[in-house]
VMD Tcl script that draws the C-alpha trace (Angstrom):
set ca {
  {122.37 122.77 122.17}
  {122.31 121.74 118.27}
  {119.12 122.28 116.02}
  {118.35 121.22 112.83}
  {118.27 124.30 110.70}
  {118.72 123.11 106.90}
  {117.13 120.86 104.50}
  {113.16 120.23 105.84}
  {113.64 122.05 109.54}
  {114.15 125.85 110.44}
  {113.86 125.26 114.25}
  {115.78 128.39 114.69}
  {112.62 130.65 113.30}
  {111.25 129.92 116.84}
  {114.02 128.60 119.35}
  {117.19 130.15 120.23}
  {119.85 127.05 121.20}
  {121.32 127.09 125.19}
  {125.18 128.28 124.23}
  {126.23 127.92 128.24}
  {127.60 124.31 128.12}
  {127.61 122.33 131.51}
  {126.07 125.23 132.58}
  {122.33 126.27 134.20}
  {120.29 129.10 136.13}
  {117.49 129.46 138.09}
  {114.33 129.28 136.41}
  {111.23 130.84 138.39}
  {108.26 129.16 138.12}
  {104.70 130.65 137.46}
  {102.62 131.08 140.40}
  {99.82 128.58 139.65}
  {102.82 126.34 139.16}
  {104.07 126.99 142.51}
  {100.83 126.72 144.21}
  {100.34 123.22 143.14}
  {104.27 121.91 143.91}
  {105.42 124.08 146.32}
  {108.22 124.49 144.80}
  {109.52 128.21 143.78}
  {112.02 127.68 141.33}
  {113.91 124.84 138.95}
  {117.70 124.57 137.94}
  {116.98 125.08 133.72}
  {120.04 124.42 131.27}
  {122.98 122.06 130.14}
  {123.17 119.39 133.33}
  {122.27 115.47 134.31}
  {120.20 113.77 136.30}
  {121.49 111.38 139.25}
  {119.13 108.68 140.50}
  {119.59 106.57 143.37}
  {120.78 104.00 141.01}
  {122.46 105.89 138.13}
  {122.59 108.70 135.84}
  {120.56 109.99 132.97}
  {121.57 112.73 130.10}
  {119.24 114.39 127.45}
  {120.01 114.81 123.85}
  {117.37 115.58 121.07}
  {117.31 114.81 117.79}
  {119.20 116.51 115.47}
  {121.94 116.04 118.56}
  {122.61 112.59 117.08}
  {123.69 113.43 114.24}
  {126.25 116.17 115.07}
  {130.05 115.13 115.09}
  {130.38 116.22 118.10}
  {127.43 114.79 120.10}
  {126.19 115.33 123.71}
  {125.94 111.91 124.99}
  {130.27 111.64 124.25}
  {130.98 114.14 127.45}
  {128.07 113.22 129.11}
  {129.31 109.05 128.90}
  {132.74 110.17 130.17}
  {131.36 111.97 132.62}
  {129.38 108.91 133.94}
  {126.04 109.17 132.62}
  {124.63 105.72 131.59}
  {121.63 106.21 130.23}
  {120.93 108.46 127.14}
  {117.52 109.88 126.04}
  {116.65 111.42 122.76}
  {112.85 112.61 122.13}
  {113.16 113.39 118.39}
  {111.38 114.52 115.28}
  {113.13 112.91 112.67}
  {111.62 112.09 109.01}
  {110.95 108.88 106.92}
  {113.49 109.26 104.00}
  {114.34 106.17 101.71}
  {117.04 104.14 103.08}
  {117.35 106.55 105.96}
  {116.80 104.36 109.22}
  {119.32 102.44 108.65}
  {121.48 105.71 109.22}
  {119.80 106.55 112.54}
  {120.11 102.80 113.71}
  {123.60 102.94 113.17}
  {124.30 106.05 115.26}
  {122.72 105.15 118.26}
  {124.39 101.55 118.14}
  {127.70 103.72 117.91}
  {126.68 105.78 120.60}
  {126.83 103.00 123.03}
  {129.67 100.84 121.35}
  {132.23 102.97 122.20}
  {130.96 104.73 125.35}
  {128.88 101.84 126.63}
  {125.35 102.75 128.20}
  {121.63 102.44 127.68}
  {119.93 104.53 124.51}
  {116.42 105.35 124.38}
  {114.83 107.04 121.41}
  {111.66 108.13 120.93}
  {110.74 109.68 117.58}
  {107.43 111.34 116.47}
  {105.19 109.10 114.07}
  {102.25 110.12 111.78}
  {101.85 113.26 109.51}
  {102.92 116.85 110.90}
  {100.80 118.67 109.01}
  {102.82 119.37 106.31}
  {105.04 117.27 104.03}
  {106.90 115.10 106.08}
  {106.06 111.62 107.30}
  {108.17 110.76 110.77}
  {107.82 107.16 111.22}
  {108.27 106.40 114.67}
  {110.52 103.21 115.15}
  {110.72 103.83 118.81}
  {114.56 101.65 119.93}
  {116.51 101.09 122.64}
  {120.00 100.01 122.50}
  {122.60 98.54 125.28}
  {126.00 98.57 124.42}
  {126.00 98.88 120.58}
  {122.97 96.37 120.83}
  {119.53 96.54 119.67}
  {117.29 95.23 122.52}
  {113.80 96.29 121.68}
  {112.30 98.43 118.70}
  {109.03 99.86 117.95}
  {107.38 99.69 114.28}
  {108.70 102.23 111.40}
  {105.35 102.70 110.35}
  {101.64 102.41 111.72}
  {98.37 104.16 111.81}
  {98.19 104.53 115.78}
  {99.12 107.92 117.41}
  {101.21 106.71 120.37}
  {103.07 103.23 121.05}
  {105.06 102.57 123.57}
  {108.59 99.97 123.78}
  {109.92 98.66 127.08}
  {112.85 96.81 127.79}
  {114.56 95.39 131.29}
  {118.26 96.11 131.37}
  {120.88 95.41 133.71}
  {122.49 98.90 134.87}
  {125.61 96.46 135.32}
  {126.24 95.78 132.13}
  {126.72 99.02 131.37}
  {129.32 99.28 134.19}
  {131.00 96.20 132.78}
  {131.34 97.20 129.62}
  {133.01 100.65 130.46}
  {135.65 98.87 132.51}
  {138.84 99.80 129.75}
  {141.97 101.24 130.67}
  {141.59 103.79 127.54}
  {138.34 104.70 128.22}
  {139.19 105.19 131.79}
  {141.48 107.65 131.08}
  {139.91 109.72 129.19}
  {136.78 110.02 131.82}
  {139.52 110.94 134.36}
  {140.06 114.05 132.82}
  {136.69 115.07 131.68}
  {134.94 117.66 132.26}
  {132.14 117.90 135.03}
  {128.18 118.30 134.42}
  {125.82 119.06 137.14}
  {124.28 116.86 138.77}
  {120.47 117.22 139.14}
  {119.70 114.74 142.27}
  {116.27 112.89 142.35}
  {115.49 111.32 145.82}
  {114.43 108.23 143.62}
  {115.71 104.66 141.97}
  {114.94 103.34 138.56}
  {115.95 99.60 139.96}
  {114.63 97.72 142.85}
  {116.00 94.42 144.18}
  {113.59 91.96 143.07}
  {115.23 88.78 141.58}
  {113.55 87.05 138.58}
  {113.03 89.57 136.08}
  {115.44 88.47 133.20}
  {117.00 91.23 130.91}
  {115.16 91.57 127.54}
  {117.56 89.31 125.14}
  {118.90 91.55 122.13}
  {117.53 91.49 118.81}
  {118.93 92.15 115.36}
  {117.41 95.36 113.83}
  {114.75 95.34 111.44}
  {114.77 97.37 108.23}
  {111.81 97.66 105.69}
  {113.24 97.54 101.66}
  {112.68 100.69 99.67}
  {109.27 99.07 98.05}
  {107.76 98.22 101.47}
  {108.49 102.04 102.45}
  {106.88 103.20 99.90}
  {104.20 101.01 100.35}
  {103.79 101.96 104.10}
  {105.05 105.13 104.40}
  {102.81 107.63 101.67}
  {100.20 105.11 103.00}
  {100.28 106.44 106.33}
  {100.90 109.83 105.55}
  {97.41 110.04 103.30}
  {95.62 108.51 106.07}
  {96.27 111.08 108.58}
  {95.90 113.92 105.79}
  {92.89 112.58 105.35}
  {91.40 112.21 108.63}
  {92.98 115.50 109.98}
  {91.75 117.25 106.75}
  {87.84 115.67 107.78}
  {87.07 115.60 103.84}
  {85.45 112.21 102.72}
  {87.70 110.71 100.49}
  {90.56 111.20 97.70}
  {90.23 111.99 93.66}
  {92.90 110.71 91.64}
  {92.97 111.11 87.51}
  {94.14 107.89 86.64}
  {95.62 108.45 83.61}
  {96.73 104.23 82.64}
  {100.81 104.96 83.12}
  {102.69 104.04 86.04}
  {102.90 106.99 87.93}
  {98.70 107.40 88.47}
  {99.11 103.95 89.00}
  {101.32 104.19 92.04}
  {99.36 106.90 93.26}
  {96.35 104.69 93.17}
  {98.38 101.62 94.71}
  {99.35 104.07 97.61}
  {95.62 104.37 98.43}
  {95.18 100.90 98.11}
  {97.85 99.87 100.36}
  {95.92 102.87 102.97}
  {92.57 100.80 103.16}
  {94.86 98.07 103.57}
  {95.96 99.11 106.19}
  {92.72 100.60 107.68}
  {91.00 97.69 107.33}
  {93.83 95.15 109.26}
  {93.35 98.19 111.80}
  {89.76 97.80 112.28}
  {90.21 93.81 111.71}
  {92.13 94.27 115.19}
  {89.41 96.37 117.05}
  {91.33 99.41 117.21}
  {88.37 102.08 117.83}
  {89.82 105.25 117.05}
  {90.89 104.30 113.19}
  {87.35 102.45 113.26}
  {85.69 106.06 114.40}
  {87.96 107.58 111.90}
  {86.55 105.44 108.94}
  {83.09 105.56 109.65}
  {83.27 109.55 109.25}
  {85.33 109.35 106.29}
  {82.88 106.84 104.63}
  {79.85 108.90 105.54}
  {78.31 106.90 108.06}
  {75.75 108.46 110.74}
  {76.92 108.75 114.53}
  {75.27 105.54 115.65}
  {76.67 103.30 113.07}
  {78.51 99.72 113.32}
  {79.87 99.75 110.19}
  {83.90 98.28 110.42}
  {85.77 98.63 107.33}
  {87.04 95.10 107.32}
  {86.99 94.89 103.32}
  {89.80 97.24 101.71}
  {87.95 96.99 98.50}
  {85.09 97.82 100.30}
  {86.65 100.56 101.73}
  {88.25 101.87 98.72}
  {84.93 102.11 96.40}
  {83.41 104.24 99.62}
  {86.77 106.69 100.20}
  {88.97 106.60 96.39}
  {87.09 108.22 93.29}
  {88.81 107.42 90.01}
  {88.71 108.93 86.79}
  {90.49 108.55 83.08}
  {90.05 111.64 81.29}
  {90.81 110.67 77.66}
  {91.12 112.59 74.28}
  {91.44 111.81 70.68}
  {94.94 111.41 71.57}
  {94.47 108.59 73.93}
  {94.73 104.77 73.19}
  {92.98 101.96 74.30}
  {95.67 100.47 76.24}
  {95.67 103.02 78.71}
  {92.07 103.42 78.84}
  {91.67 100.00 79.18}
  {95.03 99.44 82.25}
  {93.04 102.32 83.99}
  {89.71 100.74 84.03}
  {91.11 97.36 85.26}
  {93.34 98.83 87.82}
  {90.16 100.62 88.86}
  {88.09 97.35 89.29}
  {90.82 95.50 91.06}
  {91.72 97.88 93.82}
  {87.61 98.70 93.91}
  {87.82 102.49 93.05}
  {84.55 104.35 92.39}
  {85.83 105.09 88.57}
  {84.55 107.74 85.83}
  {85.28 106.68 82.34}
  {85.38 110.26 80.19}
  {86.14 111.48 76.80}
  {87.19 115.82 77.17}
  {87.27 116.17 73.64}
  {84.34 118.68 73.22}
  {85.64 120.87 76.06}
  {89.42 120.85 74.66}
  {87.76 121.77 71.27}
  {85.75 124.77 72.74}
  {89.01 126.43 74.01}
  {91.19 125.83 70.30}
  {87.63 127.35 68.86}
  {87.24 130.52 71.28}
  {91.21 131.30 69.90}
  {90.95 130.68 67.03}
  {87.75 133.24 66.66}
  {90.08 135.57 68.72}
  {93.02 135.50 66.66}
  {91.51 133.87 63.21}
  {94.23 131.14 63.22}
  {93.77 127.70 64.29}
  {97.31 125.90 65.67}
  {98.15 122.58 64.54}
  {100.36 119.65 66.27}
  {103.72 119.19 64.93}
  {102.97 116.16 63.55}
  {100.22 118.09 61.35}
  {102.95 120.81 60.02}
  {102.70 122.88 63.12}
  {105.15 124.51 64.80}
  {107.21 124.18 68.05}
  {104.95 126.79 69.84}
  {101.78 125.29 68.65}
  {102.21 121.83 69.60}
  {103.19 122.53 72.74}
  {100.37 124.68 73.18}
  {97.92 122.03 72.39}
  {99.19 119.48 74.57}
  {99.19 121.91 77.76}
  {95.48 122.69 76.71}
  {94.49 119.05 77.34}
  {96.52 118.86 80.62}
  {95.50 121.72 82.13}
  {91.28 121.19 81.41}
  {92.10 117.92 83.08}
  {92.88 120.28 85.86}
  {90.11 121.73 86.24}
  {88.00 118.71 85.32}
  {89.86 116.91 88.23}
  {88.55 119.77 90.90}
  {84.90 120.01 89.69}
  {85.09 116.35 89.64}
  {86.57 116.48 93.33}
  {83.60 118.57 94.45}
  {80.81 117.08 93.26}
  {80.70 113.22 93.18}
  {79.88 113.13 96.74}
  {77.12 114.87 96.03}
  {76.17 112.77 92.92}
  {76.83 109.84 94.93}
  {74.39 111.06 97.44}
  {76.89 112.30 100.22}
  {78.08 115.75 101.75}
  {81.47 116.90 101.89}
  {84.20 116.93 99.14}
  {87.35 115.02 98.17}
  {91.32 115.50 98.24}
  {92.62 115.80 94.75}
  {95.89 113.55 94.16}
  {98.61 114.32 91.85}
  {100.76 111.70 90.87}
  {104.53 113.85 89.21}
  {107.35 112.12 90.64}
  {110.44 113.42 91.55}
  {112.51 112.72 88.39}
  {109.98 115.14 86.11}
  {109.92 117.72 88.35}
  {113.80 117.90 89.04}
  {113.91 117.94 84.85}
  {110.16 119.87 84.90}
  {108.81 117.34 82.61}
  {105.16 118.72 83.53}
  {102.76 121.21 82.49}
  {102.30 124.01 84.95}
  {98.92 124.06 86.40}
  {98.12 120.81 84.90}
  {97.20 117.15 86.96}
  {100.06 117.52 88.58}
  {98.64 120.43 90.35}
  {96.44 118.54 93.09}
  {96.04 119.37 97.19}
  {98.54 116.46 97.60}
  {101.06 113.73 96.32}
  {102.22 110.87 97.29}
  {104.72 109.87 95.26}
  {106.39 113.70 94.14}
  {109.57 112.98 96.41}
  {109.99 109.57 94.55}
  {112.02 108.34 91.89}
  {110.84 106.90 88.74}
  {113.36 103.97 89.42}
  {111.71 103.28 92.64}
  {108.26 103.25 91.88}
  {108.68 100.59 89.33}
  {110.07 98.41 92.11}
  {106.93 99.32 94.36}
  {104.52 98.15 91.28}
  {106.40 95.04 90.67}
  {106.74 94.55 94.75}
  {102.73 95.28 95.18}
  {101.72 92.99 91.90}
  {102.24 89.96 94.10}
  {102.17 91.18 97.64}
  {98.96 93.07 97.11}
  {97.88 90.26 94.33}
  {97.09 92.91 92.19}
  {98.33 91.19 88.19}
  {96.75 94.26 86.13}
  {99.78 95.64 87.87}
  {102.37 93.78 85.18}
  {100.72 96.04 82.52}
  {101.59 99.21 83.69}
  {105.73 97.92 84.09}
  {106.22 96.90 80.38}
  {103.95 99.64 79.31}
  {106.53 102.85 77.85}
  {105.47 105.99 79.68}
  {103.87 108.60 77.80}
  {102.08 111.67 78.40}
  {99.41 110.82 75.42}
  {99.12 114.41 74.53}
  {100.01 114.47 70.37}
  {98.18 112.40 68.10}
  {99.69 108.83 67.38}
  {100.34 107.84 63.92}
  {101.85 105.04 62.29}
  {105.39 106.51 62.41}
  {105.46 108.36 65.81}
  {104.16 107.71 69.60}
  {104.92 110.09 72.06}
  {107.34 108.27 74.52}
  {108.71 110.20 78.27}
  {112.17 109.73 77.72}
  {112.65 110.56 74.27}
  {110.67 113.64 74.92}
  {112.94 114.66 77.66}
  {116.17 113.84 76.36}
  {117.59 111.48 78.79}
  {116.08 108.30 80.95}
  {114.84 108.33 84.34}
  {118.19 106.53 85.49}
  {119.96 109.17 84.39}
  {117.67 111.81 85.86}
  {118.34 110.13 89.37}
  {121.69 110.45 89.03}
  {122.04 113.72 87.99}
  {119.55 114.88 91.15}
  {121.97 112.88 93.80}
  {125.10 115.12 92.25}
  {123.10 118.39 91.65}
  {121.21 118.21 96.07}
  {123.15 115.36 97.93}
  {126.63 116.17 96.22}
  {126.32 119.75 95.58}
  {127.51 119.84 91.92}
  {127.13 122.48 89.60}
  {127.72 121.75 85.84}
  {131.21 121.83 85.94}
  {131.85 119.79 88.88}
  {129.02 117.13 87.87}
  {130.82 117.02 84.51}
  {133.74 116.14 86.05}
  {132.17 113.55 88.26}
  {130.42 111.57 85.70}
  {133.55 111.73 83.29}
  {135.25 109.23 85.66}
  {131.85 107.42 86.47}
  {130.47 106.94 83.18}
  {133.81 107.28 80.92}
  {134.11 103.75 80.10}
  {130.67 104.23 78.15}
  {130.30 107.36 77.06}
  {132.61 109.99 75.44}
  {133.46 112.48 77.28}
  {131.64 115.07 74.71}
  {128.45 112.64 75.23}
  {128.59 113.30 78.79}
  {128.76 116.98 77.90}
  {126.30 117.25 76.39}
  {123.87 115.38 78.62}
  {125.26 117.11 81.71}
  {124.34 120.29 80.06}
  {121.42 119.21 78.10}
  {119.93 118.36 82.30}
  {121.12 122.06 83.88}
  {119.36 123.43 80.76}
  {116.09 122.01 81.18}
  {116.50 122.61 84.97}
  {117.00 125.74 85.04}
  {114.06 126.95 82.57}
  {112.14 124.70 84.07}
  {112.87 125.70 87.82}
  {110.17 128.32 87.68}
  {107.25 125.27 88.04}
  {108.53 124.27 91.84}
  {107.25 127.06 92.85}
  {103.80 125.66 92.01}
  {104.56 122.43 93.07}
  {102.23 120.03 95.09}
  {102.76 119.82 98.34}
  {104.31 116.43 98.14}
  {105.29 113.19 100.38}
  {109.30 113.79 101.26}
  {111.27 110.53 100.95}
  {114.10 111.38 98.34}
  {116.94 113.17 99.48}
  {117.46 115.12 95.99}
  {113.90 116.51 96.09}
  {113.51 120.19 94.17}
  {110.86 120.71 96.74}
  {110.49 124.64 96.38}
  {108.73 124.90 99.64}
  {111.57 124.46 102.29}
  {113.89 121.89 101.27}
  {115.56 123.19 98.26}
  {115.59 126.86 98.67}
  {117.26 128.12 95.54}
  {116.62 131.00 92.88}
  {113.76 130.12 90.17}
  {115.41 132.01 87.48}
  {118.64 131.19 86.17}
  {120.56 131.82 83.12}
  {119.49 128.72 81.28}
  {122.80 128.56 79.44}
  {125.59 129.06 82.11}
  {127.82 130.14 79.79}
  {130.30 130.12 82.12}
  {130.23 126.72 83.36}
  {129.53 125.17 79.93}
  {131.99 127.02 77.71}
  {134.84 125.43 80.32}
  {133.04 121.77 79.89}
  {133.58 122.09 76.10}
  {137.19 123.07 76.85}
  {137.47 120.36 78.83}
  {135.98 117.56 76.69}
  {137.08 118.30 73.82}
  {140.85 117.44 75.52}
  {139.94 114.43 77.06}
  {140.66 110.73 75.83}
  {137.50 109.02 74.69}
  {138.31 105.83 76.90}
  {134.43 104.44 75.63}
  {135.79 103.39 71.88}
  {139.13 101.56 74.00}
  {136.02 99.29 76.08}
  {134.00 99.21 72.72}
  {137.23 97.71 70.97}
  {138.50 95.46 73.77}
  {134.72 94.07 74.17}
  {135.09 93.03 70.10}
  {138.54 91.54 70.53}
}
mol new
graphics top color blue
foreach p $ca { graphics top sphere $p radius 0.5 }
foreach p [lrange $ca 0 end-1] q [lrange $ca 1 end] { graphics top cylinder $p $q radius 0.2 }
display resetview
């Protein structure tokens, strides 16, 4: 009746929804069809199905979330237990939200919720992860796992239909069933119950909820594995650059063998099959990848790709992350090859750029740094190709990029650089959560080189360092990551344009800020958004688990060219400021007093 049409689904590019409420016709049934049932034709539409016993109503999916759901006439109308086979996504702190709603469902109505959801990668860049549940009257009685490698698993409960019954029995509920309106009854010449005493009703449970950190830990985890074994390549390629973003990445891939390895620990055959392909093993083999170091030295290629520019911090945090998750690594220095593209110009043109920090200009030293990111590009591919070969196998690898959600929403990334890969698992995560993943996998994983990469200070390595400058991410961009995660929430989630995020933030942040410093960032954020919007369309297909993702592709359709300086918009925020108290200097002085 209701499909999802916004956001990551377009379900009405191939379904039309059924607009006859309560309503159905005759649907004729193919011959072969007929020949095997006997049966000519089937009642097809909007009705319910009576049992001996009781009576069963269909909703799906994006039905649950509607205000005005199915299952509310259909519970009126005497139907006690509610099906829902969905698709529905992984999405930080999103289950919690679909858990809710079907406990609501049967609070108020009283009855017996099943939900099934898909799990495992659909091809594309959504993870849906599963958590089969069943709920009895706003209760939580049985509930499958969020996340897993498996394709199907089932969750049973026993219920007693009279509970149900019980728990309807209110005057005010009573009279609003008496005057609701009628579905048809489809009648089935069966029972769901028998009498058999003995069987005990499955005791309810509380529900159970992963943290943010475990999500990410499972979630991308899963997702890579089926990309990979659905893609039949033999293995990822990740430049592992020593910051904490190519770090995640790598902890992601980790946290896969991890979970490939418990797998195959448990003697499940298919992941076992899966593996031995992956890892290059002939037909007859008995290898089990019960080791997820093991594993990870046959499946994850590593490599730091390091310049002039480069320190030996993060060539050495790459090289010990690489040993402790048991990467196959590549050590390089690109030097020669970034100084054969500044010679061909400058024998083109007869002019030789310089960085900034040399006496070049703006142009120039941006120049040079996208030089170095992009060869690592193309370093990262040829790479990608060929060390199965080197390492004596057939096949090639999966490139990984590693650009969170923060720098592309602000387009804090070169175009056609590293963070151009086949996939990533962290591009619909915040910079704010991944640090809480590190610090999370440092002890759960027991991986200490992690504790590095968290008081290390992000930075792109891409202009020389002297004594009185280091290139740092959030100088370079003009505001912090926090601040980048808010501004996404109030530009996708609460639908702000400048203005209107300007005048959010004045009463959020006012008691810190001036209201021309919030100005100025506000516009200082659509500015570099909108030039900047052009590079989504580029982006890597990407893991979705952040609700303010710029994802390009589907979920964020909006124009890639925009008038950088909505002049408009920002000539009423000046108005604006410039008239409002500065209520930051009243907490300053009351803090001193």
């Amino acid at each position: 009746m209701w499909l999802a049409n916004d956001g990551n689904y377009r379900e009405m590019r191939y379904f039309t929804p059924w607009a006859k409420h309560r309503q159905t016709e005759d649907h004729y049934l193919p011959r072969m069809v007929q020949q095997v049932t006997g049966q000519v034709k089937v009642p097809f539409g909007d009705a319910v199905v009576s049992t001996a016993d009781t009576c069963i109503g269909i909703e799906l999916c994006e039905e649950l979330f509607t205000p005005a759901s199915p299952h509310i006439l259909m519970g009126l109308d005497g139907v006690e237990i509610f099906t829902n086979s969905s698709g529905s996504h992984h999405e930080l702190r999103k289950l919690n939200t679909r858990i809710d709603l079907i406990r609501e469902a049967t609070q108020k109505l009283g009855g017996v919720y099943l939900y099934a959801n898909q799990q495992g990668c659909d091809g594309d860049r959504l993870y849906y992860d599963g958590c089969a549940l069943i709920a009895l009257n706003g209760k939580v009685i049985a509930q499958g796992s969020q996340f897993s490698l498996n394709d199907v698993e089932v969750v049973t409960a026993t219920i007693d239909i009279e509970d149900v019954r019980s728990h309807r029995a209110v005057k005010s509920r009573s009279m609003q069933a008496a005057g609701a309106e009628r579905y048809q009854r489809i009648e089935v010449p069966f029972a769901l119950s028998d009498d058999r005493f003995g069987r005990a009703p499955t005791r309810f449970q509380d529900a159970r909820f992963h943290k943010p950190e475990e999500e990410i830990a499972l979630g991308p985890a899963c997702w890579l594995w089926d990309y990979l074994r659905r893609s039949r390549t033999q293995g990822f390629f990740l430049p592992l650059s020593g910051g904490i973003d190519s770090c995640a990445t790598a902890t992601i891939v980790h946290s896969m063998c991890r979970l490939v390895s418990e797998a195959a620990s448990r003697g499940e055959q298919d992941i076992i099959e899966d593996a031995r392909r992956i890892a290059g093993e002939p037909e007859d083999s008995t290898y089990i990848p019960s080791d997820p170091k093991e594993f990870c030295s046959r499946v994850f290629h590593t490599c730091y790709m390091g310049t002039s520019n480069s320190s030996a911090d993060t060539r050495g945090r790459a090289k010990e992350l690489a040993q402790a998750i048991g990467s196959y690594h590549v050590d390089l220095n690109m030097d020669t090859v970034v100084s054969a593209v500044q010679t061909l110009f400058s024998t083109v043109t007869g002019l030789r750029p310089r960085f900034k920090v040399h006496g070049g200009s703006s142009a120039e030293n941006l120049a040079l740094q996208n030089i170095q990111a992009r060869l690592r590009m193309v370093l990262a591919y040829m790479f990608a190709q060929l060390l199965p070969w080197v390492r004596g196998r057939a096949g090639g690898l999966l490139v990984l990029g590693s650009a969170n959600v923060d720098e592309s929403l602000r387009g804090y990334l070169t175009k056609y650089d590293c963070s151009s890969a086949d996939i990533n698992p962290i591009g619909g995560i915040s910079k704010t959560d991944l640090k809480k993943f590190i610090a999370y996998a440092q002890t759960q994983f027991e991986l200490p080189i992690l504790e590095k990469f968290l008081t290390a200070t992000p930075t792109a390595e891409l202009e020389p360092i002297t004594e009185t400058y280091v290139q740092a991410d959030e100088a370079d961009m003009g505001m912090t990551y926090d601040e980048l995660s808010i501004f996404g929430r109030l530009r996708k989630v609460e639908k702000c344009g400048p203005y209107s995020m300007f005048s959010k933030l004045v009463n959020e942040w006012g008691s810190m800020l001036s209201p021309l410093q919030i100005a100025s960032k506000v516009k200082l954020f659509f500015y570099e958004y909108a030039r900047n919007r052009h590079k989504m369309t580029t982006l890597t297909p990407s893991y979705h688990a952040e609700s303010y993702s710029p994802d390009d592709n589907r979920f964020d359709l909006r124009p890639f060219l925009y008038p950088a300086n909505f002049p408009f918009q920002f000539a009423k925020i000046d108005t604006v400021a410039q008239t409002l108290p500065d209520r930051s200097q009243e907490n300053a002085s009351g803090m001193q007093e």
